[in-house]
DOTIKOL-873848 format. One record per residue (C-alpha): z, x, y; residue in three letters. Coordinates in steps of 0.05 Angstrom, whole numbers, padded with zeros to 5 digits, always signed. Example, Ala and Ser with C-alpha at 12.3 -4.5 7.8 and 13.67 -1.06 7.14 Angstrom:
<rs>
+00156+00246-00090Ala/+00143+00273-00021Ser/
</rs>
This chain:
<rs>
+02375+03148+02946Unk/+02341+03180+03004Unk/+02301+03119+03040Unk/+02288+03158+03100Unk/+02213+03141+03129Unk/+02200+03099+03072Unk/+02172+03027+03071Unk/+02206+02978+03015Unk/+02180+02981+02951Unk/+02131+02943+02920Unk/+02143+02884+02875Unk/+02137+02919+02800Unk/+02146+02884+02735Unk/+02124+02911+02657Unk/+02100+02872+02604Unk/+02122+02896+02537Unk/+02076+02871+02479Unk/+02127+02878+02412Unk/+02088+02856+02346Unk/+02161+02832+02324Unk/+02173+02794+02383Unk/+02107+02774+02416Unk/+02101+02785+02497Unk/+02166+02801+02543Unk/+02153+02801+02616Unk/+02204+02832+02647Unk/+02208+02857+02729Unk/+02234+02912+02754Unk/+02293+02917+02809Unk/+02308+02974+02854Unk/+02371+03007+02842Unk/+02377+02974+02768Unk/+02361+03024+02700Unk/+02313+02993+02642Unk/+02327+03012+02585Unk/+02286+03017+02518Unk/+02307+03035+02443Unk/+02326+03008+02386Unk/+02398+02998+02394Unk/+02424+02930+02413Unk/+02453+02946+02478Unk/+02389+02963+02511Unk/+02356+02926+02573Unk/+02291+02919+02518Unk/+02312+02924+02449Unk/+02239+02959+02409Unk/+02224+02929+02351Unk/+02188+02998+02312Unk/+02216+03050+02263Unk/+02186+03100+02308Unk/+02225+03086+02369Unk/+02294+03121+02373Unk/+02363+03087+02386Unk/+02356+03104+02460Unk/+02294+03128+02474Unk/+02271+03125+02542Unk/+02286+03103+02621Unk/+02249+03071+02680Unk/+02287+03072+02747Unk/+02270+03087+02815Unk/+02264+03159+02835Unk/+02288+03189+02898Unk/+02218+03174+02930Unk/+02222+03107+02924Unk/+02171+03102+02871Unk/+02183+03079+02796Unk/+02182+03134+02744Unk/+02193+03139+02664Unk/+02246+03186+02624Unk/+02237+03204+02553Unk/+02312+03212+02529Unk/+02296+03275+02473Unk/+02259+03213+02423Unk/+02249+03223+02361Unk/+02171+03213+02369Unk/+02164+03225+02435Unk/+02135+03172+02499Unk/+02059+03171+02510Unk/+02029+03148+02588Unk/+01956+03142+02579Unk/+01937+03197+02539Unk/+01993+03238+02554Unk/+02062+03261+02523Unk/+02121+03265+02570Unk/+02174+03312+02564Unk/+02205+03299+02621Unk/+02205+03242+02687Unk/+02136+03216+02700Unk/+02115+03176+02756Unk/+02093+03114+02744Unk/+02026+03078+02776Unk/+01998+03017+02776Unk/+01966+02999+02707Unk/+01994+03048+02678Unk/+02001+03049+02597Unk/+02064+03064+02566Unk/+02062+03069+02482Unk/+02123+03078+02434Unk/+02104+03070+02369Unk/+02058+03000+02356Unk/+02090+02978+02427Unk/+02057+02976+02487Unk/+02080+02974+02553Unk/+02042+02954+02608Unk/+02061+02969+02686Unk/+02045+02941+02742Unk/+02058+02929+02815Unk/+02048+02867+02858Unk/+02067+02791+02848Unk/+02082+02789+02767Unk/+02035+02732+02733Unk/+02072+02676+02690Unk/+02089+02682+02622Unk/+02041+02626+02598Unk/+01982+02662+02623Unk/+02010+02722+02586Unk/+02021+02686+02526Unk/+01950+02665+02525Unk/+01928+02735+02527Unk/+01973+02759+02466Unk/+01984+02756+02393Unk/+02027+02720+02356Unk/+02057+02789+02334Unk/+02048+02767+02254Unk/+01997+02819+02236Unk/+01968+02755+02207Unk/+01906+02719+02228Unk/+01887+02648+02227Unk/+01915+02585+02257Unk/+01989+02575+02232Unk/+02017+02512+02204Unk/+02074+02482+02235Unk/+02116+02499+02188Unk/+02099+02568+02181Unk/+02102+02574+02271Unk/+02174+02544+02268Unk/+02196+02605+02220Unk/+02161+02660+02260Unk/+02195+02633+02329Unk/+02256+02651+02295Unk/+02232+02715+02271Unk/+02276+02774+02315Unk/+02277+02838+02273Unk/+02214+02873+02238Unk/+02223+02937+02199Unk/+02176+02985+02160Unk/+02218+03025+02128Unk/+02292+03044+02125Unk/+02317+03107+02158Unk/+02389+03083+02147Unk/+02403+03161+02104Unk/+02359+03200+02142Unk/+02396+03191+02199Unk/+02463+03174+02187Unk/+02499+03217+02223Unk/+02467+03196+02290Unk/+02470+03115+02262Unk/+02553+03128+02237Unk/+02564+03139+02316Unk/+02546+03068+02337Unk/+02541+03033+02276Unk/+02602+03020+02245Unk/+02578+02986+02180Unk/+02536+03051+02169Unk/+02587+03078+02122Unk/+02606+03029+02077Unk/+02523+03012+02069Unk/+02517+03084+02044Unk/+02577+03079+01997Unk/+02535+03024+01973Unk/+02468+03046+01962Unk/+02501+03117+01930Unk/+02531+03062+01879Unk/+02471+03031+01864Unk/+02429+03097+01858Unk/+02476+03109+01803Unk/+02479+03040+01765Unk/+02401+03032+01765Unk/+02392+03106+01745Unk/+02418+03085+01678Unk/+02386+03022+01674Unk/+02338+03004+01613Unk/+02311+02942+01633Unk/+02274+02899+01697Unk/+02319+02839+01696Unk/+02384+02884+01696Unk/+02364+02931+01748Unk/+02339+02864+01789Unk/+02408+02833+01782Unk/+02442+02895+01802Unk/+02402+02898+01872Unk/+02410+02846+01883Unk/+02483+02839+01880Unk/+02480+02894+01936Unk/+02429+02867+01977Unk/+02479+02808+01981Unk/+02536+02840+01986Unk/+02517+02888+02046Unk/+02478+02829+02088Unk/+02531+02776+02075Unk/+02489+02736+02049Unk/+02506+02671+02001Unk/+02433+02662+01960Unk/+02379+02706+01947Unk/+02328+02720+01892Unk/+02285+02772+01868Unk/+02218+02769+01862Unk/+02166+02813+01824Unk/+02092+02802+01795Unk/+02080+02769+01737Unk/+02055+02816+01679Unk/+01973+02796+01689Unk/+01985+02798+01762Unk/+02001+02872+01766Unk/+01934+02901+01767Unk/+01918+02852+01825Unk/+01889+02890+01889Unk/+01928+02849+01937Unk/+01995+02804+01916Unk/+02014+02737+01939Unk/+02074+02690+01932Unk/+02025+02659+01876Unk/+02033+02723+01831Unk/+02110+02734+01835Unk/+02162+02695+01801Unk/+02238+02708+01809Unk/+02271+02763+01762Unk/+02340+02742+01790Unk/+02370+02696+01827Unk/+02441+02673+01865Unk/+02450+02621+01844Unk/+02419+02624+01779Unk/+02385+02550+01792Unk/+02352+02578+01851Unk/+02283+02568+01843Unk/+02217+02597+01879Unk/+02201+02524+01904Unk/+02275+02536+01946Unk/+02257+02587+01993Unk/+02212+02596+02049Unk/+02154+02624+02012Unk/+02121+02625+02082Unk/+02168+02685+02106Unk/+02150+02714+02035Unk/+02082+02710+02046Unk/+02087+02748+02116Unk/+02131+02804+02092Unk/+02069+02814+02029Unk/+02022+02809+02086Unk/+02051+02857+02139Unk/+02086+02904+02087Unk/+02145+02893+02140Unk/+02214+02874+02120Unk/+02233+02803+02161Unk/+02303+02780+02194Unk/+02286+02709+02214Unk/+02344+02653+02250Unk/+02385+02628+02260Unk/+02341+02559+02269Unk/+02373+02506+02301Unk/+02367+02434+02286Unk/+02405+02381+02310Unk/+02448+02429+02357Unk/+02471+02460+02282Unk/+02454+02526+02273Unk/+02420+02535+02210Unk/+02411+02597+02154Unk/+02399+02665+02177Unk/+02345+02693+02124Unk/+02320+02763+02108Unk/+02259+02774+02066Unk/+02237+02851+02048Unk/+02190+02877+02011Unk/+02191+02915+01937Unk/+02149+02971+01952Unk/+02107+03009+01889Unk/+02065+03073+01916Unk/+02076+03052+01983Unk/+02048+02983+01974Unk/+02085+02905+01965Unk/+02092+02891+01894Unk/+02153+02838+01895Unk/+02205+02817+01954Unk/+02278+02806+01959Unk/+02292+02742+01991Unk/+02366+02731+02025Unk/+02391+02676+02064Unk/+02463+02671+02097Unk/+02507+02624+02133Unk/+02508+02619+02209Unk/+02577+02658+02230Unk/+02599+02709+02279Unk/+02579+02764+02247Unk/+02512+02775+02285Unk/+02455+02809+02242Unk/+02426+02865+02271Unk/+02368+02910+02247Unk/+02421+02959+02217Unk/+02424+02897+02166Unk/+02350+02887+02158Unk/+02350+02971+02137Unk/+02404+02962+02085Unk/+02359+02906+02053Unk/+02295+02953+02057Unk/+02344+03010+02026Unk/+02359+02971+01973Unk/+02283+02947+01955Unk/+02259+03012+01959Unk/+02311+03029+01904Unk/+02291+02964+01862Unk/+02214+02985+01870Unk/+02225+03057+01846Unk/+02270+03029+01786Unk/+02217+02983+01766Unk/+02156+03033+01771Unk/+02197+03087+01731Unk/+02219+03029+01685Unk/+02149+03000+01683Unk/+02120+03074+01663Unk/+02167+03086+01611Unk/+02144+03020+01575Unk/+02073+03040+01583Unk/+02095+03112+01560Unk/+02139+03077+01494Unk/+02076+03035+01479Unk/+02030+03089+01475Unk/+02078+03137+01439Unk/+02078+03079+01387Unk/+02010+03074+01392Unk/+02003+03153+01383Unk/+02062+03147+01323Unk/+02025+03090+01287Unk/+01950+03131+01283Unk/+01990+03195+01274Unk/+02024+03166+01204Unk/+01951+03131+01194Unk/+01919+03201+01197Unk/+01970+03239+01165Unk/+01968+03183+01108Unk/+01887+03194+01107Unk/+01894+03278+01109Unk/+01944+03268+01040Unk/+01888+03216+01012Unk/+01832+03273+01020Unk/+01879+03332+01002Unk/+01925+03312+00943Unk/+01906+03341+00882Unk/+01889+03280+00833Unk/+01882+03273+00754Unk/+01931+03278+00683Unk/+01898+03335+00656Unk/+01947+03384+00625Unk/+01902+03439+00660Unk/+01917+03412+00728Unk/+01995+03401+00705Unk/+01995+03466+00704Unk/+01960+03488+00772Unk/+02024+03440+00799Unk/+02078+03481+00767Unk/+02045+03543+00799Unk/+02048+03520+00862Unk/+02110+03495+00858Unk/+02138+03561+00841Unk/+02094+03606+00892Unk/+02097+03550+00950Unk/+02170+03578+00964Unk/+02159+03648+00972Unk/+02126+03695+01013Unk/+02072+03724+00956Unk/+02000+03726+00969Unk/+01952+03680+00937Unk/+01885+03688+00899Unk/+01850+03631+00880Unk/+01798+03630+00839Unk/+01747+03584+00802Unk/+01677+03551+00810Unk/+01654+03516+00882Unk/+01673+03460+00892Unk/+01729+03452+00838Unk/+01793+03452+00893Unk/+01809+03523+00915Unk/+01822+03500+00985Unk/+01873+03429+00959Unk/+01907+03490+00912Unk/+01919+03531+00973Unk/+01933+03472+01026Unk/+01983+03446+00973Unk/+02017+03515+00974Unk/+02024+03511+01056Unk/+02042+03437+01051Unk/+02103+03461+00995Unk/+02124+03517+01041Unk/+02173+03535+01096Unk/+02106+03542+01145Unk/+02086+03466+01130Unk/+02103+03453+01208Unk/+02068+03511+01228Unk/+01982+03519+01233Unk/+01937+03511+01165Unk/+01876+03556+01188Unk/+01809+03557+01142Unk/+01755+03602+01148Unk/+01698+03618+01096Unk/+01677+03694+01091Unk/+01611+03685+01066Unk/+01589+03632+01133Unk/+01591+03699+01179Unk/+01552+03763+01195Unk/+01599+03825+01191Unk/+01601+03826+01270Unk/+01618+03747+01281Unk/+01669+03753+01217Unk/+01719+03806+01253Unk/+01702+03769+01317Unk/+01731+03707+01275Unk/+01783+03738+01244Unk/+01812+03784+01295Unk/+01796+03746+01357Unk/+01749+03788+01413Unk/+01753+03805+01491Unk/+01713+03768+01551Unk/+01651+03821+01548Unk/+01665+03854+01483Unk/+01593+03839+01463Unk/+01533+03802+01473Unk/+01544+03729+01486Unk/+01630+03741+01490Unk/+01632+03708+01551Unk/+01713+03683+01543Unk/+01764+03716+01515Unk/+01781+03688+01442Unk/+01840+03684+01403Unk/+01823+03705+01323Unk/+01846+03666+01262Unk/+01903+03706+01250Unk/+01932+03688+01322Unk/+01912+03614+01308Unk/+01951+03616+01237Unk/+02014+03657+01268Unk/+02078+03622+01230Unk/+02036+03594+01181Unk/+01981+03594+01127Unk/+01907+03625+01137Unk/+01862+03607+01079Unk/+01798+03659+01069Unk/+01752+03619+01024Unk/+01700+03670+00992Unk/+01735+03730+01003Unk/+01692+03775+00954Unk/+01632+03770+01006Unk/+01674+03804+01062Unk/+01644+03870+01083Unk/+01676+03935+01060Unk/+01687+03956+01141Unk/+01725+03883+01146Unk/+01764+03890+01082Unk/+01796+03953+01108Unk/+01821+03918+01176Unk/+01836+03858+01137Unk/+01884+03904+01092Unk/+01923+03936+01149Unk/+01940+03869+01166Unk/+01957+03848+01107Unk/+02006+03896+01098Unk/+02047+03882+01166Unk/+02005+03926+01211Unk/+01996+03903+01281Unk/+01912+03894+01302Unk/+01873+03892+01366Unk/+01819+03837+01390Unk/+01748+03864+01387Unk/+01737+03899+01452Unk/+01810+03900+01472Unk/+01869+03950+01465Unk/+01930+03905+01464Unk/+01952+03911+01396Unk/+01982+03839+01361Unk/+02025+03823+01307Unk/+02027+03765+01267Unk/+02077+03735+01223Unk/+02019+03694+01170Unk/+02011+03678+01106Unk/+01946+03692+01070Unk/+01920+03645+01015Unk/+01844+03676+00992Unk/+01794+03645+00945Unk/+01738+03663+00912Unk/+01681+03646+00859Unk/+01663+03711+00850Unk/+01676+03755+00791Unk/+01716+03811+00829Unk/+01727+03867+00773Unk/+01653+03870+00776Unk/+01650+03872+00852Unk/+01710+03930+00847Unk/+01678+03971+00792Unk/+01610+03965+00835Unk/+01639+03989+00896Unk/+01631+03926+00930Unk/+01708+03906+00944Unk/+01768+03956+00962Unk/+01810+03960+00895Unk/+01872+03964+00936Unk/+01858+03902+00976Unk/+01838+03872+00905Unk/+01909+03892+00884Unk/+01938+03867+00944Unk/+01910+03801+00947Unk/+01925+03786+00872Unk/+02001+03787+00875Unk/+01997+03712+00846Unk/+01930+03686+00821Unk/+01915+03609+00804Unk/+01857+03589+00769Unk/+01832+03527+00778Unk/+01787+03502+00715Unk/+01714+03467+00731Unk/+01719+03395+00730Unk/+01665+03394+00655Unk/+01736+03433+00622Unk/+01782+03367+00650Unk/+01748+03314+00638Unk/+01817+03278+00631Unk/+01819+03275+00714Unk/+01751+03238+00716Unk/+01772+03177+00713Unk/+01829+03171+00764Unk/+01780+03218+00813Unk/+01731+03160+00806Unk/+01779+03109+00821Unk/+01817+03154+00877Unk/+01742+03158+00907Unk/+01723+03088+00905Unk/+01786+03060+00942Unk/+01771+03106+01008Unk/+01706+03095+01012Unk/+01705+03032+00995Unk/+01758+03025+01050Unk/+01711+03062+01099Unk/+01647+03041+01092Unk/+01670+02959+01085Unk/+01643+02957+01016Unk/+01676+02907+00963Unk/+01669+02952+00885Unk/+01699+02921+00833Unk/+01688+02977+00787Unk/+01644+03012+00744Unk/+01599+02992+00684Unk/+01617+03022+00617Unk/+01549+03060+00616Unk/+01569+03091+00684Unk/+01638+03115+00656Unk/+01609+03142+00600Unk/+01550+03184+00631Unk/+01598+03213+00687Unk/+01656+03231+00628Unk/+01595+03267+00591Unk/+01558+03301+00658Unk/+01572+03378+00657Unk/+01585+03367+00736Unk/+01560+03434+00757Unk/+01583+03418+00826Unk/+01655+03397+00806Unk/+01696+03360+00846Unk/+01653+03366+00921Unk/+01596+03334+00871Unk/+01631+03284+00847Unk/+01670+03264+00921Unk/+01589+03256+00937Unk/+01562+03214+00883Unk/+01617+03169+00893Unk/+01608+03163+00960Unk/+01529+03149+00947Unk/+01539+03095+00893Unk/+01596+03059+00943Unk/+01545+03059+00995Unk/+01480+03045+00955Unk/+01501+03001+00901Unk/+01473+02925+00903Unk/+01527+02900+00863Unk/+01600+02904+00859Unk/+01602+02942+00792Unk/+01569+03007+00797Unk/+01515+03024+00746Unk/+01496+03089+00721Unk/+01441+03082+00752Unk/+01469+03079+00823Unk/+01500+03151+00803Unk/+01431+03191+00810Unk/+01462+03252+00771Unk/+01428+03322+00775Unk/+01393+03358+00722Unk/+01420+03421+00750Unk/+01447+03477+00708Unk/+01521+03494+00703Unk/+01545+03560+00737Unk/+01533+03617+00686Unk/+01486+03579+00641Unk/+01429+03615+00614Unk/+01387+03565+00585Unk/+01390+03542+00509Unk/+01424+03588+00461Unk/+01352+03588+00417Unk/+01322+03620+00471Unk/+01366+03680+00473Unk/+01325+03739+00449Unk/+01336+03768+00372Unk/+01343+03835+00403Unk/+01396+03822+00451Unk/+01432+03872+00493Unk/+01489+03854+00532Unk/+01496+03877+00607Unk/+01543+03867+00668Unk/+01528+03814+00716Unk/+01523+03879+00771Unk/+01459+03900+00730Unk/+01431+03834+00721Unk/+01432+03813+00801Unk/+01413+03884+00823Unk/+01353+03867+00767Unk/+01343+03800+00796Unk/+01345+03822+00868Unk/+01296+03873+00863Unk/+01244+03829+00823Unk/+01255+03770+00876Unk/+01242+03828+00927Unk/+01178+03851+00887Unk/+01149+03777+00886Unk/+01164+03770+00963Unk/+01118+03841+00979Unk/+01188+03870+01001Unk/+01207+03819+01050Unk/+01275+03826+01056Unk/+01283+03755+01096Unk/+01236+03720+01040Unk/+01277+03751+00987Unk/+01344+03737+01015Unk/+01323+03660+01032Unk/+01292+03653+00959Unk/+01361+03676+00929Unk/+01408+03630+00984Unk/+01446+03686+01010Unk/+01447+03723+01079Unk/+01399+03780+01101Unk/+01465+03817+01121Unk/+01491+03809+01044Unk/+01426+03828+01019Unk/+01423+03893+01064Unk/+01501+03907+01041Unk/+01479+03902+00971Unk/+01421+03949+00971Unk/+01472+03997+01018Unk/+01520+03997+00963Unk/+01472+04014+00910Unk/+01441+04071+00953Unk/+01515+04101+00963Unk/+01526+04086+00886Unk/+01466+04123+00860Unk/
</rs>
């Protein structure tokens, strides 16, 4: 050291503030290096995750003046507001911060340590006025930790810490054995048994909420209880729920003794906390026997290892219950549905017509043939064609309705074919078409006579294997579906009109079910009533005991022009309605209506009667309906319940015809 024309140096002292470890005033002597890191052998051991093994220097530089040397740290040395890199000299009052440590130099006569006490912190993290109790723990506390870096670093920490090995060896084991662990207590146990077994220590428990304290924003000692426990009479009331309390508080892993009473040292005790999302949830608590084996922060690492394993086990362990419950949950309403969706779809009633429907779809359900159903609305074309996809190899895949006659001619390719983002007015999306929807299984076109000639020729491309393209798009798409039409429409007529393709007729009538009106079964009735009553009786809360003899008797002789739809509906309206448990007949409020195809009474038939197609008596209908309206089309096609676009199709047809 060059000395030459210099004057002896000042008196110089720091004072280190450690949260662990309170104040340490410590002074400085020429000639003499201090020190810092984490590792034991330093002049000032730092008490911070952030601080490296060996992470800085202060010693007396060649001027005679004191200077600081970050040693390559891990996080670097701040003066002021300043990072070093390299030696900086020091002045007086200057700041020095590693991590949540401060350190404070100075020059000059150092003060005492009581009047620095007075100025600090207990170093808890915890505010308030200590008991006695809880002050004679924390003057044992040494070692604080946040987290454990004892992998990320290991092959710097297997240099100078010889235990660093076999703790790894340790933690890979228990990795493994919680992986395949199916319960809390278990996986508890198992940490447990490590957290001993690396520290040394004789007893220890482990402690995690109780199930309505796990939604709590902040948990105490109050909301755990232990999951396991060496030995197993151990109980909560055994430990130093103080030093459980402060490692909750502080989210800071604790390595408190050994306390001394009566010159006898006493337990050495490590409390860590069981981290979920970053915050305490639980603690391991560990206590061990004074001995020479001197605990070191490498031991209070190992412990936070282990609870960070334990509080990952029990999160993922904790989800999958949650997950299991709900997928019961999800199972349970899935059955109730499915149990509900064979209530409203099963075909019900003894009638030898309807024995028969069964045996048809029994034989058509396993093959590949395409279905026309036909028969009055309301009397079960779509249960005749679900019970087909529900009997077939496509029963897993997509049931898709749609009913031809709901649409315009524009909207029913758009429906059936799917369209492109901009394709027309109001296509804002992209959207996929029925037959995409229904690929690998069943698509069910309910009024298929009142699809439009240009539709019916797409429509029969498809139906014999051709690929098709979305409205507005040029990707072409192929489907593998099954197609299952209905209709109450008299189609000869609509074919010898003009009005349907015959070769899509031919097509779609490769198997044909007719399903009867409900006035030609009136054997099914009676179990339809009673299949009726118990779900809505069931929904609607409503205690029926049954129906009067007058009621079963005016519904077996009702021509039910509606079918089965108007009988679902009267049910439903007598369940709801009814003042009394036995339904009346008149709680039924039956219609006066007409059956389909009924002309009036037979006496009123004319003596000079010529018979005619149906084709000539609508296009005779239509144009006196038109007449009466002054040629309003909209009047005329509002008068006779159908669509302008059907009524402008119809008069097209007949202008083509003639």
């Amino acid at each position: 050291m060059n000395n030459n024309n210099s004057t002896l140096p000042a008196d110089a002292h720091v004072l280190v503030r450690d949260p662990a470890n309170g104040p340490l005033l410590t002074p400085l002597t020429p000639g003499e290096v201090l020190s810092l890191g984490r590792a034991p052998g330093n002049t000032i051991v730092l008490h911070d995750e952030r601080a490296s093994r060996n992470h800085a220097e202060i010693r007396m530089n060649d001027d005679g003046k004191w200077s600081i040397h970050d040693l390559e740290s891990r996080n670097g040395t701040t003066v002021g507001d300043n990072e070093i890199t390299a030696e900086h000299t020091l002045i007086d009052g200057d700041m020095i911060q590693i991590g949540s440590i401060t350190i404070l130099f100075s020059e000059g006569t150092p003060p005492s340590l009581d009047e620095v006490s007075e100025s600090d912190t207990d170093g808890t993290g915890i505010t308030g006025e200590m008991s006695a109790e809880i002050a004679e723990w924390h003057s044992t506390i040494r070692y604080r930790r946040n987290r454990s870096r004892l992998l990320d670093d290991i092959r710097e920490s297997a240099k100078t810490a010889p235990k660093v090995g076999q703790a790894a060896a340790e933690l890979c084991r228990l990795a493994f054995t919680l992986g395949r662990a199916t319960e809390v207590p278990s996986a508890a146990n198992r940490a447990l048994e490590s957290a001993m077994l690396g520290s040394n220590a004789s007893k220890g428990m482990v402690l995690l909420p109780r199930p309505e304290a796990i939604h709590e924003e902040r948990i105490t000692v109050t909301d755990l209880f232990g999951v396991a426990a060496v030995p197993s009479d151990l109980n909560l009331d055994d430990i130093p729920t103080n030093l459980v309390e402060a490692a909750l508080a502080t989210n800071e892993a604790i390595l408190a003794g050994p306390e001394t009473v009566g010159n006898q040292p006493q337990a050495i005790t490590i409390v860590a906390p069981i981290r979920v999302n970053g915050q305490p949830t639980g603690a391991i608590y560990l206590s061990s026997e004074p001995s020479g084996d001197e605990k070191s922060p490498d031991d209070l690492e190992f412990v936070i290892a282990v609870c960070d394993a334990i509080g990952q086990v029990y999160t993922n362990l904790e989800a999958r219950k949650t997950l299991s419950t709900r997928l019961a949950t999800a199972a349970s309403e899935n059955k109730l549905l499915k149990e509900r969706l064979i209530e409203k779809t099963q075909m019900v009633g003894d009638s030898p017509a309807l024995a028969t429907i069964a045996t048809q779809i029994e034989r058509v359900a396993s093959t590949k043939a395409t279905v026309l159903v036909r028969g009055e609305s309301g009397a079960g074309k779509e249960l005749v064609a679900q019970a087909i996809h529900d009997g077939s190899d496509r029963k897993s895949g997509p049931f898709v309705c749609l009913n031809c006659a709901a649409l315009s001619e524009t909207l029913l390719e758009s429906e059936l074919f799917g369209h492109e983002k901009g394709a027309f007015t109001g296509a804002t999306d992209k959207k996929a078409g029925k037959f995409e929807l229904a690929d690998n299984g069943t698509l069910f076109l309910d009024e298929i006579g009142e699809m439009s000639p240009t539709i019916q020729a797409k429509f029969l491309r498809v139906l014999e294997g051709h690929a098709f393209e979305r409205v507005g798009g040029s990707t072409r798409l192929k489907v593998d579906v099954r197609v299952v039409a209905a209709t109450n429409r008299h189609l000869e007529d609509a074919v010898a009109s003009g009005g349907f393709r015959r070769d899509l007729y031919f097509r779609l009538r490769v198997v044909e079910i007719a399903v009867p009106p409900l006035r030609k079964r009136q054997e099914d009735i009676k179990p339809l009533v009673d299949h009726f009553v118990n779900i809505f009786s069931r929904e609607t809360g409503r205690k029926i005991d049954g129906f009067s003899p007058a009621a079963i008797t005016a519904m077996q002789e009702y021509h039910w022009p509606g079918n089965i739809r108007e009988l679902r509906n009267c049910i439903e309206r007598a369940v709801v309605l009814s003042s009394s448990s036995i339904v009346d007949v008149t709680d039924l409020a039956l219609s006066t209506l007409a059956v389909p195809g009924d002309t009036g009474r037979m006496d009123s038939i004319p003596k000079e009667f010529s018979p005619e197609t149906l084709a000539v008596v609508e296009k005779r209908h239509i144009l006196a309906t038109l007449e009466c309206t002054g040629g309003n089309k909209t009047k005329a096609a509002k008068l006779l319940g159908i669509e302008r676009s059907t009524l402008d199709r119809k008069f097209a047809r007949w202008s083509k015809a003639e």
